[in-house]
Backbone as JSON, one array per atom type, in Angstrom:
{
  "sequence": "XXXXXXXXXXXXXXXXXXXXXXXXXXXXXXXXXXXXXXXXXXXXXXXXXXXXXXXXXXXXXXXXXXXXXXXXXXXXXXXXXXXXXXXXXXXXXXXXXXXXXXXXXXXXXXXXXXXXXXXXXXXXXXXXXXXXXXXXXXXXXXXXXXXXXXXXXXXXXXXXXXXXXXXXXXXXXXXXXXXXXXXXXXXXXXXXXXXXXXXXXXXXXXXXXXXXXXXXXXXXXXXXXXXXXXXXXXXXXXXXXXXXXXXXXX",
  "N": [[-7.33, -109.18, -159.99], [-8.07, -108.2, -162.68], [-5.68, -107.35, -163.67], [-3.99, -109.79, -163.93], [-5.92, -110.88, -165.91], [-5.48, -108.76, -168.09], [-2.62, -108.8, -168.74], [-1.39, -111.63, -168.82], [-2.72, -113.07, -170.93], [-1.62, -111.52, -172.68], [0.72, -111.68, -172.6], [1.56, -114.13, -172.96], [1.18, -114.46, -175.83], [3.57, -113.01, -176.22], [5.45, -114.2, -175.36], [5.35, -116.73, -177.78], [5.97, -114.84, -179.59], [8.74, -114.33, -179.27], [10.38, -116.53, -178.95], [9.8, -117.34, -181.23], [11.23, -115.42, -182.98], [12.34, -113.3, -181.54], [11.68, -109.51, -179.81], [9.55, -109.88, -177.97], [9.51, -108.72, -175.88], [8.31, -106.02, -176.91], [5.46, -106.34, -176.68], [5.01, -107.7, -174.2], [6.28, -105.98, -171.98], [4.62, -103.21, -172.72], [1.58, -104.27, -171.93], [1.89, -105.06, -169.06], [2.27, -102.09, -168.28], [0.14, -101.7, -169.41], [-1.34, -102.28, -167.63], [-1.32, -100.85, -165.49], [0.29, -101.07, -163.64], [3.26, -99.28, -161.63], [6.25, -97.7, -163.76], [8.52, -98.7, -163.45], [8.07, -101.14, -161.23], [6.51, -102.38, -162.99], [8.69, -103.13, -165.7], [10.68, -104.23, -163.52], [8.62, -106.78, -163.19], [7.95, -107.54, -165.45], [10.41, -108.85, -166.42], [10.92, -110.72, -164.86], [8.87, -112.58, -165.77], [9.68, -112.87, -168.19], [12.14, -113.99, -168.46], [11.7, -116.61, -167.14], [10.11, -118.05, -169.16], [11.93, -117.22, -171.55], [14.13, -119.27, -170.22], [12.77, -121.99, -170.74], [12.49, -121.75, -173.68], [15.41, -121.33, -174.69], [16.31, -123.89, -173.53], [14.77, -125.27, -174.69], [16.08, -125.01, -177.81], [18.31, -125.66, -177.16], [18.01, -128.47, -176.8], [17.59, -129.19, -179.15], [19.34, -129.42, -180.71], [20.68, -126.77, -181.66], [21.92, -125.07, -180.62], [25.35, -123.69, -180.95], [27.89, -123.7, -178.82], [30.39, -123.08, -178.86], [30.54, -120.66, -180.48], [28.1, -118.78, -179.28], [28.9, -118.46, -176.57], [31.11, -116.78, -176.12], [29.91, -114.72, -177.75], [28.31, -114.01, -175.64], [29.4, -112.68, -173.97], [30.75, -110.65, -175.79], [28.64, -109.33, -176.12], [27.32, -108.3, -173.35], [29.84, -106.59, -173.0], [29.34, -104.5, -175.15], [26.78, -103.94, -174.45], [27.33, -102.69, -171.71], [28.61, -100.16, -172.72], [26.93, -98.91, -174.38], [24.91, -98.39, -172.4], [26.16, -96.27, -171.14], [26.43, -93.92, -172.8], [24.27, -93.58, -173.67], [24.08, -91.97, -170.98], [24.92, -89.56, -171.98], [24.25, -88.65, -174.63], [21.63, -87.37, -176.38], [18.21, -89.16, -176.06], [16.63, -88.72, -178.3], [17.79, -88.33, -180.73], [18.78, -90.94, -181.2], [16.45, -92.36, -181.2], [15.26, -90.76, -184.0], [17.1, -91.44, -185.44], [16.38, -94.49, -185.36], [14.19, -94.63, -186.76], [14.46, -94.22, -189.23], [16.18, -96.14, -189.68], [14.68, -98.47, -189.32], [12.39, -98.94, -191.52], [13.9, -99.64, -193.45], [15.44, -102.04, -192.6], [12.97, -103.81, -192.49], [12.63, -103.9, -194.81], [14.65, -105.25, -196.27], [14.23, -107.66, -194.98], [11.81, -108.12, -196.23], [12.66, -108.9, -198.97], [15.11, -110.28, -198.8], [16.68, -113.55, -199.56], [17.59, -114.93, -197.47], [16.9, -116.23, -195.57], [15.46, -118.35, -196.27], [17.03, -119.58, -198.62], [20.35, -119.82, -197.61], [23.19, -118.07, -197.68], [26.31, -119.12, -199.16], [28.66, -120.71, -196.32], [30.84, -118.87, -194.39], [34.65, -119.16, -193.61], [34.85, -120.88, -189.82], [36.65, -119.01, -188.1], [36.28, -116.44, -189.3], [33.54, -116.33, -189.69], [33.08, -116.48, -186.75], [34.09, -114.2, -186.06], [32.58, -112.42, -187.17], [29.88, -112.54, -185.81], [30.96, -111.98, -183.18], [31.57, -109.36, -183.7], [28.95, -108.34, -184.71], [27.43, -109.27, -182.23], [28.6, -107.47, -180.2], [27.72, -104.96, -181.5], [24.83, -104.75, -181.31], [24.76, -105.27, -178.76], [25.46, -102.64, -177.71], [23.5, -101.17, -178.36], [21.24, -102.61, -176.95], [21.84, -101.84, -174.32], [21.89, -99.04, -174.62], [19.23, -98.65, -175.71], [17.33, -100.73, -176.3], [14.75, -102.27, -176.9], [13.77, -105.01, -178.68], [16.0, -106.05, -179.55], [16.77, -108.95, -179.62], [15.5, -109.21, -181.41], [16.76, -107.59, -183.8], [19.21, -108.91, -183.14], [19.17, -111.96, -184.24], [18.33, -110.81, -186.92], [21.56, -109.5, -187.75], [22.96, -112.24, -187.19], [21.89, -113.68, -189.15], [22.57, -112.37, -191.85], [24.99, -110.49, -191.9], [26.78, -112.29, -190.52], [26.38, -114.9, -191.74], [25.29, -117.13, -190.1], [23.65, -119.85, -190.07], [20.21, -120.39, -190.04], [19.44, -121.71, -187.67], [21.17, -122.32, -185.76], [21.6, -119.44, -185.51], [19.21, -118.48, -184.34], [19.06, -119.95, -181.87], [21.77, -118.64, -180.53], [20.91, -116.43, -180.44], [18.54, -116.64, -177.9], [20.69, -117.58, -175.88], [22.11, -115.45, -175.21], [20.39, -113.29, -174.72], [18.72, -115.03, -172.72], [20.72, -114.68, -170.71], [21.51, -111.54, -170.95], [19.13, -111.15, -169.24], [18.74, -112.36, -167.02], [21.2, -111.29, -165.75], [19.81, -108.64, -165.36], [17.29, -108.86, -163.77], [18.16, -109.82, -161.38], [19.45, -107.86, -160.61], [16.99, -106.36, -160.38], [15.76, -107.44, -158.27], [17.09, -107.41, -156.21], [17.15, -104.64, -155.92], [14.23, -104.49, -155.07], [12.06, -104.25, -156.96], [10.52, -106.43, -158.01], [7.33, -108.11, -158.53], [6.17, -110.64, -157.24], [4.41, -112.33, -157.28], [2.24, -112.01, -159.23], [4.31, -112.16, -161.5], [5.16, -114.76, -161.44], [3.04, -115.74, -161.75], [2.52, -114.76, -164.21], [4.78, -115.63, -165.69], [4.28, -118.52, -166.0], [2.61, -118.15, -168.01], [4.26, -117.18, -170.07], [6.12, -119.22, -170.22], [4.74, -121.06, -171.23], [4.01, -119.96, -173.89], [6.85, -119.48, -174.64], [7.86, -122.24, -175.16], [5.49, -123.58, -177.2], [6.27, -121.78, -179.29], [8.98, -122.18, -179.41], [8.86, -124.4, -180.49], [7.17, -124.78, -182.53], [8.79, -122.7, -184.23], [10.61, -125.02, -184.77], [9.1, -127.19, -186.26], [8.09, -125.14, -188.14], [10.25, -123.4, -189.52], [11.97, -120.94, -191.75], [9.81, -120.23, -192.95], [7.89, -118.84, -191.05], [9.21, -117.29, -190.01], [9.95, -114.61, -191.31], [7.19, -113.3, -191.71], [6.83, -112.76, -188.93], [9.04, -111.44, -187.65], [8.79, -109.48, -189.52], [6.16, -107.89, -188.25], [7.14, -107.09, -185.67], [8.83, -105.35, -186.25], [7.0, -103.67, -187.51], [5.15, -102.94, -184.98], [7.11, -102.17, -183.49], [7.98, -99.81, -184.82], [5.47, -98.34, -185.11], [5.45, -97.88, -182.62], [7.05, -96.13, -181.46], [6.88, -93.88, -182.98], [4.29, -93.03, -181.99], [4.58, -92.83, -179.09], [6.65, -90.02, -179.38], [5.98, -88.7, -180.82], [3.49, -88.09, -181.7], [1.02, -86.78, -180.69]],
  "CA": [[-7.72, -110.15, -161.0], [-7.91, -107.73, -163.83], [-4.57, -107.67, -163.66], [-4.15, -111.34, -164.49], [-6.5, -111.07, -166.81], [-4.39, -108.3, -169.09], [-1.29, -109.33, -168.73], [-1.41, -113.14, -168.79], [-2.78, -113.22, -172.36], [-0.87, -110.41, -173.87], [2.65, -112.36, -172.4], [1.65, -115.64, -173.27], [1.59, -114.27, -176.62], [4.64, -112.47, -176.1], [6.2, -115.31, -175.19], [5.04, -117.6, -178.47], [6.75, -114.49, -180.86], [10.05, -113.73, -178.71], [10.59, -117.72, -179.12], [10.55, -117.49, -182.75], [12.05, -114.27, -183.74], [12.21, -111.87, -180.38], [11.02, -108.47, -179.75], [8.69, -110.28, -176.94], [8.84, -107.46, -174.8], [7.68, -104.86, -177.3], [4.3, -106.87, -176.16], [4.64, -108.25, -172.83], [6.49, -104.63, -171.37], [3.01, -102.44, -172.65], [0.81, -104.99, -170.97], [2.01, -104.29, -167.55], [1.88, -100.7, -168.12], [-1.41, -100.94, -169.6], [-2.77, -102.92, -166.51], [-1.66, -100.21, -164.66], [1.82, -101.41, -162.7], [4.36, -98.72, -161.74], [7.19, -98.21, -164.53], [9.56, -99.92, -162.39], [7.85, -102.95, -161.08], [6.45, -103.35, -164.78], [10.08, -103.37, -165.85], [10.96, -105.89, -163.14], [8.08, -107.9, -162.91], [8.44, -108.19, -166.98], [12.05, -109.13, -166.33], [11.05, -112.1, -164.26], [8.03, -113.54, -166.14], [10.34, -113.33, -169.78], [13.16, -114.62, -168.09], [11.12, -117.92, -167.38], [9.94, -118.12, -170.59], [13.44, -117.65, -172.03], [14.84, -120.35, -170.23], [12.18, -122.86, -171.78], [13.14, -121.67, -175.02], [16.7, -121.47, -174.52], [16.43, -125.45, -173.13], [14.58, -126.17, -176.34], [17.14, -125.05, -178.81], [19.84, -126.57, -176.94], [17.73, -129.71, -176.73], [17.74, -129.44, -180.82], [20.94, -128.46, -181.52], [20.53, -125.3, -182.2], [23.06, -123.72, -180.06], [27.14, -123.47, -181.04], [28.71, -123.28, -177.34], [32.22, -122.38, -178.89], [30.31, -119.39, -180.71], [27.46, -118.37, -178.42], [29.2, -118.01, -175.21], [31.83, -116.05, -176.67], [28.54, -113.49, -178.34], [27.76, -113.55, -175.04], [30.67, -111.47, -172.57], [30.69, -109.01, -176.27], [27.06, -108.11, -175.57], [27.6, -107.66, -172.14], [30.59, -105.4, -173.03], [28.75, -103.57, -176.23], [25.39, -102.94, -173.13], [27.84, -101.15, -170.7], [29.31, -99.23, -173.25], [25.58, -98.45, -174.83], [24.33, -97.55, -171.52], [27.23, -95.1, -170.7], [26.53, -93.58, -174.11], [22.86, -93.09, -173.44], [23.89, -91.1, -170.5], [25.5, -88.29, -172.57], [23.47, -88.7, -176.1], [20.06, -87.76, -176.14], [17.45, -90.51, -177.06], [15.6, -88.2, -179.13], [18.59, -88.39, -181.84], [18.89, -92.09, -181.11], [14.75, -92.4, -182.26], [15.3, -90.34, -184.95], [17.96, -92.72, -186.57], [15.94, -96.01, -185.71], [12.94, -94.33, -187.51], [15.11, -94.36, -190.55], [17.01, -97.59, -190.27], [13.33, -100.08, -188.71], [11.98, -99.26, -192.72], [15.23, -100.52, -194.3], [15.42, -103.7, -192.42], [11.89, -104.71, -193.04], [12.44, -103.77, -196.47], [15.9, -105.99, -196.47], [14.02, -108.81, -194.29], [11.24, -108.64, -197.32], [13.96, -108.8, -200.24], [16.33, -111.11, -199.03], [16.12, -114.48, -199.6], [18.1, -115.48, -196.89], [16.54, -117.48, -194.84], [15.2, -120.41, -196.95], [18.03, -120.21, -199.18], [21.25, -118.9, -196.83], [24.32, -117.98, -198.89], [27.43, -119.97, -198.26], [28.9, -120.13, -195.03], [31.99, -118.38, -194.11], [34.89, -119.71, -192.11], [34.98, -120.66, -188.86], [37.27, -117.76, -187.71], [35.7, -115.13, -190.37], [32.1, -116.48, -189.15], [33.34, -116.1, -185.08], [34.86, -112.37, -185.66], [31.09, -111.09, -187.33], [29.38, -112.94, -184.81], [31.28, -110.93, -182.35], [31.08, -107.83, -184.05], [27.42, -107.83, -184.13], [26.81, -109.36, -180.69], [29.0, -105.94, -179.6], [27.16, -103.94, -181.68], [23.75, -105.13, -180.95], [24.53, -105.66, -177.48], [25.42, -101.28, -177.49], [22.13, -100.88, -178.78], [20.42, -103.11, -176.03], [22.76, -101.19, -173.3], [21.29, -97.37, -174.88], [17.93, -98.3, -175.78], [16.6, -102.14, -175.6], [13.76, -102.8, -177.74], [13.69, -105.58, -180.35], [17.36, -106.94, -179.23], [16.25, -110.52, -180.22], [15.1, -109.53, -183.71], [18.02, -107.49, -184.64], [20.35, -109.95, -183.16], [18.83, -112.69, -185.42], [18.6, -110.57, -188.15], [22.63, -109.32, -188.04], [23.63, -113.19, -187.23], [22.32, -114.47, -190.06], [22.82, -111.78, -192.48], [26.22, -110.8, -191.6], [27.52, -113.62, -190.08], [25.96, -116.01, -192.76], [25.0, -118.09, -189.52], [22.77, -120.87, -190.33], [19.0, -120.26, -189.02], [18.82, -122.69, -186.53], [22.04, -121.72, -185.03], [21.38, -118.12, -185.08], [18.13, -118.42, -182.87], [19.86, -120.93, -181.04], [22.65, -117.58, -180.1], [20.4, -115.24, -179.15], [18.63, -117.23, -177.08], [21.55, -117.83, -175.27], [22.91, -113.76, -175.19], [19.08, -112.92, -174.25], [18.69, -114.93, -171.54], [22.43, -114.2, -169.88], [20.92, -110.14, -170.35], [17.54, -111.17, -168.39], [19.27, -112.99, -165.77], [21.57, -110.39, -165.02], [19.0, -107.33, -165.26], [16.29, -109.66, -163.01], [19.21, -110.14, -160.5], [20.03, -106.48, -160.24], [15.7, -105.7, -159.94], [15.17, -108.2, -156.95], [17.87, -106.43, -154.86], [15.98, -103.17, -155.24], [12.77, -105.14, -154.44], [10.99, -103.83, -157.84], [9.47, -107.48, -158.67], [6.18, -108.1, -158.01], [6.51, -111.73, -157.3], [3.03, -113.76, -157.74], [2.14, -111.78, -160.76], [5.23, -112.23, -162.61], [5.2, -115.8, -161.52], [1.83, -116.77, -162.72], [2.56, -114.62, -166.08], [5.8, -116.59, -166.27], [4.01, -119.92, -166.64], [2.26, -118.41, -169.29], [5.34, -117.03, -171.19], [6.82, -120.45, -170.13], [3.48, -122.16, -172.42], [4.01, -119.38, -175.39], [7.87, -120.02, -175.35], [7.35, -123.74, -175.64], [5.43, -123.6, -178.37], [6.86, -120.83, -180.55], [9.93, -122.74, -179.79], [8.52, -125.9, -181.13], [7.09, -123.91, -184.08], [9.9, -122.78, -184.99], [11.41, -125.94, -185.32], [8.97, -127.62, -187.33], [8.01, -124.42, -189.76], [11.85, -122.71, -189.53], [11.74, -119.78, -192.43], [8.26, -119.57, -193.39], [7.15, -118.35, -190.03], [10.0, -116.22, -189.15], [9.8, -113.35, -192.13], [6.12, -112.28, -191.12], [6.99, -112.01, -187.64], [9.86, -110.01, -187.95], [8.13, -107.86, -190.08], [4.79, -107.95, -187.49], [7.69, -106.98, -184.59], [9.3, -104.44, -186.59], [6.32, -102.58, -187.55], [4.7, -102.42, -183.8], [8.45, -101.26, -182.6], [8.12, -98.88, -185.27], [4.19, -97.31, -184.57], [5.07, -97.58, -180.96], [8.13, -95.22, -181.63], [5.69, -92.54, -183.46], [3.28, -93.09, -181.16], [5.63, -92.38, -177.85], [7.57, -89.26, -179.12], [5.38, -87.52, -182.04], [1.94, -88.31, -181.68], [0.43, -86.27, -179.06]],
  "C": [[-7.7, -109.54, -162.4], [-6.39, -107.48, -164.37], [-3.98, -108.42, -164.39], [-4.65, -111.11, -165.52], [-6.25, -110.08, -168.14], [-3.55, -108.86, -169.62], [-1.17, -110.44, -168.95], [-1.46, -113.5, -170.23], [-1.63, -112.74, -173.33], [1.08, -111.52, -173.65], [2.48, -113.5, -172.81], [2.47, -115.38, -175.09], [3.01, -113.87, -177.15], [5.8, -113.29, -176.08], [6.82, -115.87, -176.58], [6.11, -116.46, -179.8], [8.36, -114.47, -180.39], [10.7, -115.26, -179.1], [11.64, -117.86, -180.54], [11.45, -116.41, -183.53], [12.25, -112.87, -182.84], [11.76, -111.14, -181.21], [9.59, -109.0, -178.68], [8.44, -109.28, -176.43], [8.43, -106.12, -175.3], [6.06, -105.24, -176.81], [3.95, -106.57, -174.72], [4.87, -106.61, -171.64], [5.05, -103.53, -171.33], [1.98, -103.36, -171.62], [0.65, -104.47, -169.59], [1.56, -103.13, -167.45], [0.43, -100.67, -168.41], [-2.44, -101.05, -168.1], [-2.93, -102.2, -164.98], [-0.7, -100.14, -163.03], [2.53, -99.9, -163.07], [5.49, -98.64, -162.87], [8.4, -98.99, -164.12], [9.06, -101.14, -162.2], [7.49, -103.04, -162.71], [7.75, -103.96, -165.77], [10.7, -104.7, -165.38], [10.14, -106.85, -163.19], [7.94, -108.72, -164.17], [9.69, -108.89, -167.17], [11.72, -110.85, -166.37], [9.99, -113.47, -165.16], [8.97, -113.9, -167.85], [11.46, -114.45, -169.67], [13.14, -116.33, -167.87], [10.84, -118.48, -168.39], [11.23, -118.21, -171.34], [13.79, -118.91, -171.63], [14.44, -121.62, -170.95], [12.71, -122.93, -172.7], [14.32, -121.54, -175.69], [16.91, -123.52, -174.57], [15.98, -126.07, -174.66], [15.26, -126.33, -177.4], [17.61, -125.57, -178.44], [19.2, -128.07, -177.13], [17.9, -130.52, -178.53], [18.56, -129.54, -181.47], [21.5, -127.71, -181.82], [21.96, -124.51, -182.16], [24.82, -124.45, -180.24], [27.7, -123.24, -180.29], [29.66, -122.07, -177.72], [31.64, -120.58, -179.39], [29.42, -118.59, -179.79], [28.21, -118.08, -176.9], [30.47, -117.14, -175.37], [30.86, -114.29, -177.21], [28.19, -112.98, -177.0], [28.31, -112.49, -173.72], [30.88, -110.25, -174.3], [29.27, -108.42, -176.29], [27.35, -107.65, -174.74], [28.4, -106.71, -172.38], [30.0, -104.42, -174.12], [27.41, -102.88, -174.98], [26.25, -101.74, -172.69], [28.22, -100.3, -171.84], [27.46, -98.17, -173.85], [25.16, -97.67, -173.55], [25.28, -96.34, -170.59], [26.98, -94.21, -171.86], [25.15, -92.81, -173.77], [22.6, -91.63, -172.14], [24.42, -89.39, -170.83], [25.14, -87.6, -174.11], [21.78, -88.48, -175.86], [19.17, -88.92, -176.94], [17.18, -90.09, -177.7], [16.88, -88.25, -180.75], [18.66, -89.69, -181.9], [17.25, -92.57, -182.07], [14.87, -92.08, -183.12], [15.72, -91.29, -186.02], [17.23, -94.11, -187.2], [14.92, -95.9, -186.31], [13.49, -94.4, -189.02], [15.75, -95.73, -190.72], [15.71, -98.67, -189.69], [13.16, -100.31, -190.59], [12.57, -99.88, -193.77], [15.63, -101.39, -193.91], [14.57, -104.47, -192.33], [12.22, -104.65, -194.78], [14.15, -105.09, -196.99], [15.17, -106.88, -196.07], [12.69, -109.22, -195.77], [11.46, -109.33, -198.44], [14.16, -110.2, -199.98], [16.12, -112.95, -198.82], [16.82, -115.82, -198.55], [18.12, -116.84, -195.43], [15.74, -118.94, -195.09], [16.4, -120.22, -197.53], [19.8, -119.27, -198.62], [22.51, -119.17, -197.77], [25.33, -118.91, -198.08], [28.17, -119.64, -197.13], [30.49, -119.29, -195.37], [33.2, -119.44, -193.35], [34.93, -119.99, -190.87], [35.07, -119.54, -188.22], [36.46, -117.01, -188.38], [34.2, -115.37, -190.07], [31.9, -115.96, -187.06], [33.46, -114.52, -184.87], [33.65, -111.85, -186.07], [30.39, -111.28, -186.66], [29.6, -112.17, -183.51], [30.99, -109.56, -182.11], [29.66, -107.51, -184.29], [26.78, -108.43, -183.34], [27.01, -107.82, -179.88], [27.77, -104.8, -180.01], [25.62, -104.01, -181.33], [23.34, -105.23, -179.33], [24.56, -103.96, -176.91], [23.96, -101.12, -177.86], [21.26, -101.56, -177.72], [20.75, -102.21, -174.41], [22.07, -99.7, -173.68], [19.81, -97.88, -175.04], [17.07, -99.89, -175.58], [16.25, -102.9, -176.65], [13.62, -103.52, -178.66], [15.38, -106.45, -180.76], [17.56, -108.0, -179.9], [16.66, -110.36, -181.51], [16.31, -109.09, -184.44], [19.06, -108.6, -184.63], [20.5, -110.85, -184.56], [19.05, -112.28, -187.14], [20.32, -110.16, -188.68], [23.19, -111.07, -188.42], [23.83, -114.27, -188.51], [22.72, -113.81, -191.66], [24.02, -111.52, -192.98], [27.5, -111.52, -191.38], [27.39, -114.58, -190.8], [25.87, -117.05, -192.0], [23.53, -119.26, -189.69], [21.9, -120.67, -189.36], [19.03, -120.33, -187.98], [20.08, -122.14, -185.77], [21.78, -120.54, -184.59], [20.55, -117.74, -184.0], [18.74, -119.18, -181.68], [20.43, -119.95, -179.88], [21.88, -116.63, -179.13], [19.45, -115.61, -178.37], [19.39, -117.22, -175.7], [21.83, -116.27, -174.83], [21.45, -113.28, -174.92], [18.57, -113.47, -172.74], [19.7, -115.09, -170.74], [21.8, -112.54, -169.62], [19.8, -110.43, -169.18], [18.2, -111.72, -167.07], [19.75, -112.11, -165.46], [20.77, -109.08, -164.86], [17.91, -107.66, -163.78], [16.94, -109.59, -161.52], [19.35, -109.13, -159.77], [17.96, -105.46, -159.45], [15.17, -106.48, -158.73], [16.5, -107.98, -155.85], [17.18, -105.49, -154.98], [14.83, -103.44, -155.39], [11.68, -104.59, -155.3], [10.58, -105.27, -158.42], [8.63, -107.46, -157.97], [5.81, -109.84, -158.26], [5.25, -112.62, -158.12], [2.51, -113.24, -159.05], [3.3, -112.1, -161.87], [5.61, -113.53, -162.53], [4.47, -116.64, -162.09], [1.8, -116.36, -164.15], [3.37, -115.5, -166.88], [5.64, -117.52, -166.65], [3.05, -119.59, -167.91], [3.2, -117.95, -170.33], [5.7, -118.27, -171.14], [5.56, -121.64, -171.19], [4.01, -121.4, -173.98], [5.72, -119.74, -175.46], [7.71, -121.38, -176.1], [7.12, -123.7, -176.53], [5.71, -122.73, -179.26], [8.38, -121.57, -180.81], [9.69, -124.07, -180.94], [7.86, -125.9, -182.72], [7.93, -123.33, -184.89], [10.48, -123.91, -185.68], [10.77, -127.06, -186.21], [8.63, -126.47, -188.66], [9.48, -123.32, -190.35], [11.5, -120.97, -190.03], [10.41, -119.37, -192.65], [7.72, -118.75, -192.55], [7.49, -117.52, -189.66], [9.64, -114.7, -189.94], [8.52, -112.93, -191.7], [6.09, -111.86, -189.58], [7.81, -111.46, -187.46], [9.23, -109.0, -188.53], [6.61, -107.58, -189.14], [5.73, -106.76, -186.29], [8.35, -105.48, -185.14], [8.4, -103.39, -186.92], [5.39, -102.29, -186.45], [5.8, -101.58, -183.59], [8.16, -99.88, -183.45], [6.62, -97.82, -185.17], [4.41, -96.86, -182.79], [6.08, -96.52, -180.82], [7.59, -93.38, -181.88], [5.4, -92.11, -182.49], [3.72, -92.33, -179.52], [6.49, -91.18, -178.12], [7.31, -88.57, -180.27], [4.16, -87.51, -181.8], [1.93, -87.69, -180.58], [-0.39, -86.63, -178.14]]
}
């Protein structure tokens, strides 16, 4: 029961930010561990309860409009190919140079996500084509970075798609969405053949990620920009104490 009573809260929440601007599982992943799960089942049994939650919030964008088929499902076979390549990479790179870097580049994309005024007022779009090929190129590259190390997938996504790509908000969440839960499905898939879920817990957490998607989705879509810039910057500076915290701090 104490169990439950960790975890349940902390993912609901987890849920309600991953909705609006991922990095969910910089939350919902500690939880488990704190409550005292194996690193494995916490892994899978986090898999399964986000993965529910995703789909909610996946269904909701699409129900809005959010999501661009022709572009999103296209973002979503160059993640998959940017992961494998990331996680082949990871096995010959140490992380500890990988940390190093993202300790230098987390402070320069809160400090860009503070600045830029891009999400109430988004610069003009691009073309089609010339909007599809950066879309690509930072699903790949974002998707190597989820493939070597994980953490915060969502937020960068979001933040390359609309930066880069000059993809319109609502679309952008819309994407990764979509290229978030395609990763969870196939990771979930691969942890219930080697029998690391832990079913009834990650089922009853799931209906509460499946309450915090919901409404973060639904928050999103009536407060859009206003809501998103402090939780990116909320998501970016846990990822970034929990970074310290895990591999300097003693």
């Amino acid at each position: 029961m104490l169990e439950y009573l960790i975890i349940c809260p902390l993912v609901f929440l987890a849920g309600f930010i991953d909705a609006i601007a991922g990095g969910g599982g910089l939350i919902s992943l500690p939880a488990y561990l704190f409550a005292g799960l194996p690193v494995h089942n916490a892994i899978a049994t986090n898999k399964l309860s986000s993965t529910m939650g995703t789909t909610i919030s996946t269904l909701k964008y699409a129900k809005n409009g959010f999501i661009n088929y022709k572009r999103a499902i296209p973002c979503v076979f160059f993640t998959l190919l940017g992961a494998s390549i990331g996680a082949n990479l990871a096995l010959v790179i140490s992380d500890k140079i990988f940390i190093i870097i993202m300790l230098i580049i987390l402070p320069v994309i809160a400090f860009y996500v503070l600045k830029s005024k891009n999400f109430e007022n988004p610069k003009p779009t691009y073309s089609n084509t010339k909007t599809l090929i950066l879309c690509l190129i930072s699903a790949f590259f974002i998707g190597m970075y989820d493939g070597f190390y994980g953490p915060g997938t969502g937020t960068f996504l979001l933040i390359f798609l609309t930066s880069i790509a000059r993809v319109k908000l609502e679309e952008a969440a819309g994407t990764t969405k979509v290229i978030n839960l395609t990763s969870n499905i196939t990771s979930l898939i691969i942890y219930i053949i080697n029998g690391k879920v832990i079913f009834y817990l990650g089922i009853v957490a799931g209906l509460f990620s499946i309450a915090g998607n919901y409404i973060g989705a639904k928050f999103f879509t009536n407060k859009g920009a206003k809501i998103l810039r402090p939780i990116i910057i909320s998501v970016l500076v846990i990822f970034f104490c929990k970074i310290l915290m895990e591999n300097f701090i003693p």
